[in-house]
C-alpha positions as CSV (number, residue, x, y, z in Angstrom):
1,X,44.7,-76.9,-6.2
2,X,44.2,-73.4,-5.9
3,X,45.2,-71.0,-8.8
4,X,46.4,-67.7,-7.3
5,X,46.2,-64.8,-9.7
6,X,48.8,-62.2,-8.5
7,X,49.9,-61.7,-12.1
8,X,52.4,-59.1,-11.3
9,X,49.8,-56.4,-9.6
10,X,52.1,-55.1,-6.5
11,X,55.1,-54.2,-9.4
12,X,52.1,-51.5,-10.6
13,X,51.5,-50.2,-7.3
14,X,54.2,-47.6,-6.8
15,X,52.7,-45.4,-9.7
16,X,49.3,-46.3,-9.6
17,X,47.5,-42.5,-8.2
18,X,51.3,-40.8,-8.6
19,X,50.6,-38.9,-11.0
20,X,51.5,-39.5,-14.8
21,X,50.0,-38.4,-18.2
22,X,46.5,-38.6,-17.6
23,X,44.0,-40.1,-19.7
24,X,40.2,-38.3,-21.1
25,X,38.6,-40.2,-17.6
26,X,40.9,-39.0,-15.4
27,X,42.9,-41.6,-14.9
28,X,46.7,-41.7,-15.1
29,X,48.6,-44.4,-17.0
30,X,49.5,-46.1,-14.5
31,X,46.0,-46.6,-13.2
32,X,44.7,-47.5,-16.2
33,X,47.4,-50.1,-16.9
34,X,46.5,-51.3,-13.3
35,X,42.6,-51.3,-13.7
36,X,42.9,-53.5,-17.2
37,X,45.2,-55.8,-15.9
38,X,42.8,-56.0,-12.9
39,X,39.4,-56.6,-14.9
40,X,41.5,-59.4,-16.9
41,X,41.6,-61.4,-13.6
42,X,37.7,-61.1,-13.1
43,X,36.9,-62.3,-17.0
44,X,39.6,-65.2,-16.5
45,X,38.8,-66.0,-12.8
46,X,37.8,-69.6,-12.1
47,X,37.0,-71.7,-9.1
48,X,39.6,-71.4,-6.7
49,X,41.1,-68.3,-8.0
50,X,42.2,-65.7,-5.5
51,X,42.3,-61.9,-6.7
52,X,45.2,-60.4,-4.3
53,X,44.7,-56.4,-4.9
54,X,47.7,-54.7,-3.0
55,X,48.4,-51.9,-1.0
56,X,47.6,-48.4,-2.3
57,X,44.9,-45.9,-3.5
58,X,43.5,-47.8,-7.1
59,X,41.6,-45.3,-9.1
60,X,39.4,-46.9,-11.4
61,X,36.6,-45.1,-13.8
62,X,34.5,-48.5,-14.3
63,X,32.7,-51.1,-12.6
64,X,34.1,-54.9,-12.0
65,X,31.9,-57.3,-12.7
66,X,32.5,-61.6,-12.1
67,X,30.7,-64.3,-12.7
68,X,33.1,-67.2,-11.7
69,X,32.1,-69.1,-9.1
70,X,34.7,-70.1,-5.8
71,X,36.5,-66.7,-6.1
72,X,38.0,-64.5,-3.3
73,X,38.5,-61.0,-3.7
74,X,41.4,-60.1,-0.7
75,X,43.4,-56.9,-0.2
76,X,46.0,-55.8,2.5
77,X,43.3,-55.1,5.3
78,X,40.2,-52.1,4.4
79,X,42.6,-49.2,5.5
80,X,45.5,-50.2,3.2
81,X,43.7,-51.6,-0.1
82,X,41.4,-48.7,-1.7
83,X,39.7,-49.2,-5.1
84,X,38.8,-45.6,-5.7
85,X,35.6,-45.1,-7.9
86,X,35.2,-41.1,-7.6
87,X,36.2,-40.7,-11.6
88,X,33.7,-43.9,-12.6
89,X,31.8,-43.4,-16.1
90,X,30.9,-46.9,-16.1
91,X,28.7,-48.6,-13.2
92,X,26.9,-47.7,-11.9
93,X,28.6,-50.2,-9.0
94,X,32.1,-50.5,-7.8
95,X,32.1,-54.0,-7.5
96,X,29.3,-56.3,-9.4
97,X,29.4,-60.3,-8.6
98,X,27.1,-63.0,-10.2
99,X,29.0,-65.8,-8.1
100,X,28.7,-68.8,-5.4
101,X,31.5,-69.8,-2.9
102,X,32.6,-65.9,-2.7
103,X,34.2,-64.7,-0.3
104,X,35.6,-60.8,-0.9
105,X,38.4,-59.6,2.4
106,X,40.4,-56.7,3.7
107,X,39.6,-54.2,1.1
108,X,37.7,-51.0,0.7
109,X,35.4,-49.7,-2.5
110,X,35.1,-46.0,-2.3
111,X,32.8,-43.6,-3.7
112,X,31.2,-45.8,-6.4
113,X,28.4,-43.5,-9.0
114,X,26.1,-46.5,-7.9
115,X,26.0,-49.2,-5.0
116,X,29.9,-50.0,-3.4
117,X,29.2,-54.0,-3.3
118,X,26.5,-55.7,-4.9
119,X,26.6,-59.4,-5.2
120,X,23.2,-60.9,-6.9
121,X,22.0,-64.7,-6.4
122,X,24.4,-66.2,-4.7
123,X,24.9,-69.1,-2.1
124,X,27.6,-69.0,0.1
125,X,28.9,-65.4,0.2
126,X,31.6,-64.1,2.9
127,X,32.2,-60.4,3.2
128,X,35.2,-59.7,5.9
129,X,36.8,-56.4,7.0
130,X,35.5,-54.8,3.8
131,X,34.6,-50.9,4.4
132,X,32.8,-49.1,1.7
133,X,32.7,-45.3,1.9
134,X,31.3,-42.0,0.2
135,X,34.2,-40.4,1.7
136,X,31.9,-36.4,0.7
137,X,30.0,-37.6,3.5
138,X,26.1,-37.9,3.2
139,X,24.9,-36.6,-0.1
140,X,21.9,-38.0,-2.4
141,X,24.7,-37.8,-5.3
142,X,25.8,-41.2,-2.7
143,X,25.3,-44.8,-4.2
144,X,21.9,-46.4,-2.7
145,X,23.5,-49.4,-0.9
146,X,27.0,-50.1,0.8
147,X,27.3,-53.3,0.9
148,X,24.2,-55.5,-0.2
149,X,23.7,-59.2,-1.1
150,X,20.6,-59.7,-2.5
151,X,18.2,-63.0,-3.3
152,X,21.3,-64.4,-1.6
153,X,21.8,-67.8,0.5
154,X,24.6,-68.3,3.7
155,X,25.0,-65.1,4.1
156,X,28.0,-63.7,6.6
157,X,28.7,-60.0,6.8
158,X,31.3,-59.4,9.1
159,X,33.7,-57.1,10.8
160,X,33.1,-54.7,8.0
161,X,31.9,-51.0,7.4
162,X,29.4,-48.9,5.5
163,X,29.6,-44.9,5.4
164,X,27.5,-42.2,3.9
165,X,25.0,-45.2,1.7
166,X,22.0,-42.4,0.8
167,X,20.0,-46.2,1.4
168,X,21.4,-48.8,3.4
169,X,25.0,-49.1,4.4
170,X,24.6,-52.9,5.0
171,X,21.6,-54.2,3.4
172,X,20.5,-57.8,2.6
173,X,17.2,-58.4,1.2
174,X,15.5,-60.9,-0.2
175,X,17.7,-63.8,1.0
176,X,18.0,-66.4,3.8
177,X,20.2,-67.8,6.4
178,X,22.6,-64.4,7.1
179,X,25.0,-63.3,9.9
180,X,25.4,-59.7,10.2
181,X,28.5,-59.4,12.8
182,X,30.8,-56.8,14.1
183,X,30.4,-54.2,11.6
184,X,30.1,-50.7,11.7
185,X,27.9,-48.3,10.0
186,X,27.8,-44.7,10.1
187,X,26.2,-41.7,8.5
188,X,24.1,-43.8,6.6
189,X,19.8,-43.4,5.6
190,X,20.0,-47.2,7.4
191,X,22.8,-48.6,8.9
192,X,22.0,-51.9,8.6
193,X,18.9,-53.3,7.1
194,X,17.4,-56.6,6.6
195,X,14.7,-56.7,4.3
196,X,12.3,-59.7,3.4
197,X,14.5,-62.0,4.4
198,X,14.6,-65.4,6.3
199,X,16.9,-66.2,9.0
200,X,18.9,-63.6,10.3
201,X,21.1,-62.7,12.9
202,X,22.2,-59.1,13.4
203,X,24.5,-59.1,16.3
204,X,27.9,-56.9,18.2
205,X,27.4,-54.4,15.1
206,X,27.9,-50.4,16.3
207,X,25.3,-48.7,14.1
208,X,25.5,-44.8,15.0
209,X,25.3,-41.7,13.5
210,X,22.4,-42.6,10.6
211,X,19.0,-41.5,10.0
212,X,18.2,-45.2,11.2
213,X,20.1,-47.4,12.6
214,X,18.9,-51.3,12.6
215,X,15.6,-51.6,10.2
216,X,13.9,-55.1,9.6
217,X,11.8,-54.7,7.1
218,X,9.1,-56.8,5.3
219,X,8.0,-55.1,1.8
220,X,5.3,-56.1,-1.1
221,X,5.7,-57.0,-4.4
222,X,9.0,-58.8,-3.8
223,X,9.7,-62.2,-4.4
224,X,10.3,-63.8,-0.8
225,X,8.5,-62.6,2.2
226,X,10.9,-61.7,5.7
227,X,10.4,-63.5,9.2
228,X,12.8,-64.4,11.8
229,X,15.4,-62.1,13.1
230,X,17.3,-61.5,15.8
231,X,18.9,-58.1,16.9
232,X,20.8,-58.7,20.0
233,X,24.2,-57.4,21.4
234,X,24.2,-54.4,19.3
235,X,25.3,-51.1,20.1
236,X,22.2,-48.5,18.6
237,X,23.6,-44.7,19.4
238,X,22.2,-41.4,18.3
239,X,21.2,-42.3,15.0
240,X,20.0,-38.4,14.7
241,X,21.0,-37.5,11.0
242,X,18.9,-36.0,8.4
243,X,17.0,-38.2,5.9
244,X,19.0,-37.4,2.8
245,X,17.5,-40.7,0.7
246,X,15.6,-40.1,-2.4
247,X,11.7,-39.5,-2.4
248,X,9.7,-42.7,-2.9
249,X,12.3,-44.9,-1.6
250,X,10.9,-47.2,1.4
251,X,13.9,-45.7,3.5
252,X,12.9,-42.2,3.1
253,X,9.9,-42.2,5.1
254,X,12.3,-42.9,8.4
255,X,12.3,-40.2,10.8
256,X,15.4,-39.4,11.9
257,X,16.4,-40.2,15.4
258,X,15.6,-44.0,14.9
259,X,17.2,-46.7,16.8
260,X,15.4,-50.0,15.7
261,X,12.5,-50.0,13.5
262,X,10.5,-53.4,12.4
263,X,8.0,-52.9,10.1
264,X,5.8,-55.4,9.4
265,X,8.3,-58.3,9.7
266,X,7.2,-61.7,11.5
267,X,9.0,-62.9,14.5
268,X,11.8,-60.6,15.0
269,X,13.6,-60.7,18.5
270,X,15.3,-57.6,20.1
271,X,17.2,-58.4,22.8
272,X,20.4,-57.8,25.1
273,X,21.5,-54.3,22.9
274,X,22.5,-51.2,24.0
275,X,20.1,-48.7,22.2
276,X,20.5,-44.9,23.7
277,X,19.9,-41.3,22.8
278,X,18.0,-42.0,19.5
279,X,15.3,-39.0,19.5
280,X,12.6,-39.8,18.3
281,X,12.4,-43.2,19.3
282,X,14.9,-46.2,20.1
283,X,12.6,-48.5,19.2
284,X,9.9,-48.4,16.5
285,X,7.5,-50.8,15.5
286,X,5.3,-50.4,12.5
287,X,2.9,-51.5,10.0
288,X,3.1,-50.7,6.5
289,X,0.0,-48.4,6.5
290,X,2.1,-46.0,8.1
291,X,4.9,-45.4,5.6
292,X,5.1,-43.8,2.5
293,X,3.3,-46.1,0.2
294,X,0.3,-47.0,2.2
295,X,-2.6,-45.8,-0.1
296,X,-0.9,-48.9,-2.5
297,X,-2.7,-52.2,-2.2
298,X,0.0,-54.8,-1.1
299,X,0.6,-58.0,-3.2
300,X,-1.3,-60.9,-2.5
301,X,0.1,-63.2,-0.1
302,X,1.7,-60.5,2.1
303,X,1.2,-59.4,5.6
304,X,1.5,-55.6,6.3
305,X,1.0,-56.1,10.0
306,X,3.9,-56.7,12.4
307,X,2.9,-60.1,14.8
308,X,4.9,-61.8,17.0
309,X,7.9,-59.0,17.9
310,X,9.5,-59.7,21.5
311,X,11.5,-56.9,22.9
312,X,13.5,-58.0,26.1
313,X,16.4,-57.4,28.0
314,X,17.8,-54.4,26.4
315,X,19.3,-51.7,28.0
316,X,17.8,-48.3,27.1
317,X,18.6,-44.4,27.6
318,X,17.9,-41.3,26.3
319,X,16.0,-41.0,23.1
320,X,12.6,-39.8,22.8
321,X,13.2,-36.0,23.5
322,X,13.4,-34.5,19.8
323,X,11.3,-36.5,17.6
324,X,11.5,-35.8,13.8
325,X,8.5,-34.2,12.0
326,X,5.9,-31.9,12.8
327,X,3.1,-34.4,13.8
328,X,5.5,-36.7,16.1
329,X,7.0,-33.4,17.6
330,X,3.3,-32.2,18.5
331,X,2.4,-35.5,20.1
332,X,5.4,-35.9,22.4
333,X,4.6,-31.7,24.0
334,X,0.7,-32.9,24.3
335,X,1.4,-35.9,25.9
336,X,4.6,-35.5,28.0
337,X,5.5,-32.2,27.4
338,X,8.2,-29.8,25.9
339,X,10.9,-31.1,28.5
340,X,9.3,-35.0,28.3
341,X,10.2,-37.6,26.0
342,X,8.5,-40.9,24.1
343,X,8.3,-44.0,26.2
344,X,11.4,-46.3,24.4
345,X,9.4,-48.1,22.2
346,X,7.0,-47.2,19.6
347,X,4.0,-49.1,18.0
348,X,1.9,-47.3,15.1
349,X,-1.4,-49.1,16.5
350,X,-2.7,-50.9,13.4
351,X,-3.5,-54.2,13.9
352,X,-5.2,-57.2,12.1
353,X,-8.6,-57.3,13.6
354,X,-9.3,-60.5,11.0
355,X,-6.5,-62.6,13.2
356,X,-8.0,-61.5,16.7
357,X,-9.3,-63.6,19.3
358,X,-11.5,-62.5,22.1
359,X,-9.9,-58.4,21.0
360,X,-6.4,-59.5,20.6
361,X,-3.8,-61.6,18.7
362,X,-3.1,-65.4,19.6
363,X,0.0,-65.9,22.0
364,X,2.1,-66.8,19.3
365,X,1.5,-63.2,17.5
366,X,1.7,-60.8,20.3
367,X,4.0,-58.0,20.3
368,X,5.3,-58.4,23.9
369,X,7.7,-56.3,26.2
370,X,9.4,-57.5,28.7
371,X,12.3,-55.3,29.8
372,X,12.3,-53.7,33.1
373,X,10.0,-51.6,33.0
374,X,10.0,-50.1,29.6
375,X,6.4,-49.1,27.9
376,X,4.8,-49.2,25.0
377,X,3.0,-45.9,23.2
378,X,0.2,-46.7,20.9
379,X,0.5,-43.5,18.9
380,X,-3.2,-44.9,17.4
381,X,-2.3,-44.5,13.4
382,X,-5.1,-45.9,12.4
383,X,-7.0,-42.8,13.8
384,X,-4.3,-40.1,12.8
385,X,-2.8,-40.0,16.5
386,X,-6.3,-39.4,18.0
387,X,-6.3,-41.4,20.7
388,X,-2.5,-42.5,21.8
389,X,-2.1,-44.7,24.9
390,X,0.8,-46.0,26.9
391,X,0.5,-49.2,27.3
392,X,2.5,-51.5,30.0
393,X,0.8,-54.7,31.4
394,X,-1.0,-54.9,27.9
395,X,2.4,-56.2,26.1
396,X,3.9,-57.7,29.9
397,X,4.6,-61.0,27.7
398,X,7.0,-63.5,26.8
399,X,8.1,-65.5,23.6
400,X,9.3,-68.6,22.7
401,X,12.9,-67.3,21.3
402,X,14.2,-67.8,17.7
403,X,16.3,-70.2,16.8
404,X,19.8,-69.5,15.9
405,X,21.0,-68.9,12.7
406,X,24.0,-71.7,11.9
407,X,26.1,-71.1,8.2
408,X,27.1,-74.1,6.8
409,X,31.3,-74.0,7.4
410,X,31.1,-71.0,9.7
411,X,31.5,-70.7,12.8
């Protein structure tokens, strides 16, 4: 039998941000009697407990931490429930979860010193209509990641937002089998990022208004290497805002004006999205000798070269007419002009001349287009943007499409 742990929260809701005496960290009495009574249900939580937080504005000054398995989290819906973290001196995260069999609904997490949601090594991990939000809009004094699972299994993100992350706003890295659904994130570095993962579908999400708005990443010196993603159905909208992430992050070498970057990530399918008006490109494809930490020797084992991307069926506009930085700015007014704009996809031109045959990759590892008549620019990075081409029938190719991902007891 489920235990339900309501333990008298809604009687504390009235008072809770009305005022009162308040307390050395800013909280009133009544918040603090609320946040105590609140991290009591996450020390004594146990399988099959549910953690109802009610309606209202919660101001709390520290970070929640469980590490009970089979626990949901669930609020009155993401606009009701607030946990409010703008007066934390303990974190760095709003919400910190060592758990399986979680599932965390209808709530929001607010302007955390650190990362809204972080949930670390878990299997089995729902996140539903759950909106976390630097509500001073973008600002490097933002947490890193909105919401973010990490060396996580069944994985479903859905019907959620992420707002003003000076990282990712929905990140999962490092984990396998994930569903990324019908969220929404805005003014974000990345809106939604998948990073070194396994298995993952990224679909009917609106990401607009970031520096970046769907990334697929595959980094070094982590402990599981990325491949196989789909990006399909998504709505990818003038992602033009300023890179406000902190130097030396991997994020903080996108230029803004991104609409889908993969970057050195094996089989990744991009397909049937709506990506428009991104400007400096809605579609990037890179390696990692183009970011910020080339002159590092990857880990052994890894592959900094993207292979095997198809790009297909999308429906593109706009984009391409302001690109971000000096050198890409240059290179779209020598080749196309002050009025002309990048083709809609991107490639940096590096390319693994060890897995070549006959001058270019196997079938299987092609980077192939096949989407009207969209084309390719070969900015040549390898050659600091000597020789850039525009390429067409050279990436004309199909792909065997991915798999589906399928989560164990969701549909």
């Amino acid at each position: 039998m489920r235990k339900w742990l309501i333990a008298g929260l809604g009687t504390l809701l009235a008072a809770c941000g009305q005022g009162g005496k308040e307390t050395p960290q800013g909280l009133s009495d009544a918040d603090k009697a609320f946040q105590d009574q609140l991290q009591q249900q996450f020390l004594d939580a146990k399988p099959g407990t549910v953690i109802e937080i009610p309606a209202g504005v919660h101001n709390l000054d520290r970070v929640l931490t469980l590490r009970a398995d089979g626990v949901t989290v669930r609020g009155a819906g993401s606009d009701k429930s607030v946990l409010s973290f703008k007066h934390e001196i303990s974190g760095p995260e709003g919400m910190l979860v060592y758990a399986n069999d979680f599932t965390i609904e209808k709530l929001a997490i607010e302007d955390s010193k650190g990362d809204g949601l972080k949930i670390n090594d878990g299997t089995n991990i729902t996140i539903r209509d759950v909106r976390v939000e630097w509500t001073r809009g973008p600002s490097l004094e933002n947490g890193a990641y909105g919401i973010y699972p990490v060396k996580c299994k069944n994985v479903l993100v859905e019907d959620s937002a992420s707002i003003g992350a000076r990282d990712a706003g929905i990140y999962v890295g490092q984990s396998q089998d994930i569903i990324v659904r019908r969220n929404r994130a805005e003014k974000n570095v990345a809106g939604i990022e998948i990073e070194n993962s396994v298995r993952a579908d990224v679909y009917e999400n609106n990401a607009t208004g970031n520096t970046g708005g769907i990334l697929v990443f595959n980094m070094p010196d982590l402990t599981l290497h990325g491949s196989h993603a789909r990006v399909f159905k998504n709505k990818i909208i003038a992602n033009n805002l300023g890179n406000f992430a902190a130097k030396g992050t991997a994020v903080a070498s996108v230029p803004a004006g991104s609409g889908v970057i993969v970057m050195s990530n094996p089989n990744v399918e991009v397909f049937d999205n709506d990506i428009a008006d991104n400007r400096t490109a809605n579609v990037i494809i890179s390696s990692y000798f183009i970011t910020n930490f080339a002159d590092k020797t990857p880990s052994a084992g890894y592959d900094p070269y993207p292979k095997s991307i198809y790009i297909h069926d999308n429906r593109f506009s706009g984009g391409g007419d302001a690109p971000d930085g000096l050198e890409w700015k240059a290179l779209k007014v020598s080749m196309f002009g002050i009025t002309g704009h990048f083709p809609d996809v991107i490639w940096d031109g590096y390319v693994d001349t060890k897995a070549l045959v006959d001058g270019q990759y196997p079938a299987a590892q092609r980077i192939c287009v096949k989407n009207a008549d969209v084309e390719i620019l070969n900015v040549d990075g390898p050659n600091k943007f000597v020789h850039p081409k525009v390429l067409k029938d050279e990436v004309h190719c199909e792909l065997p499409p991915l798999a589906a991902v399928e989560l164990p007891g969701k549909a």
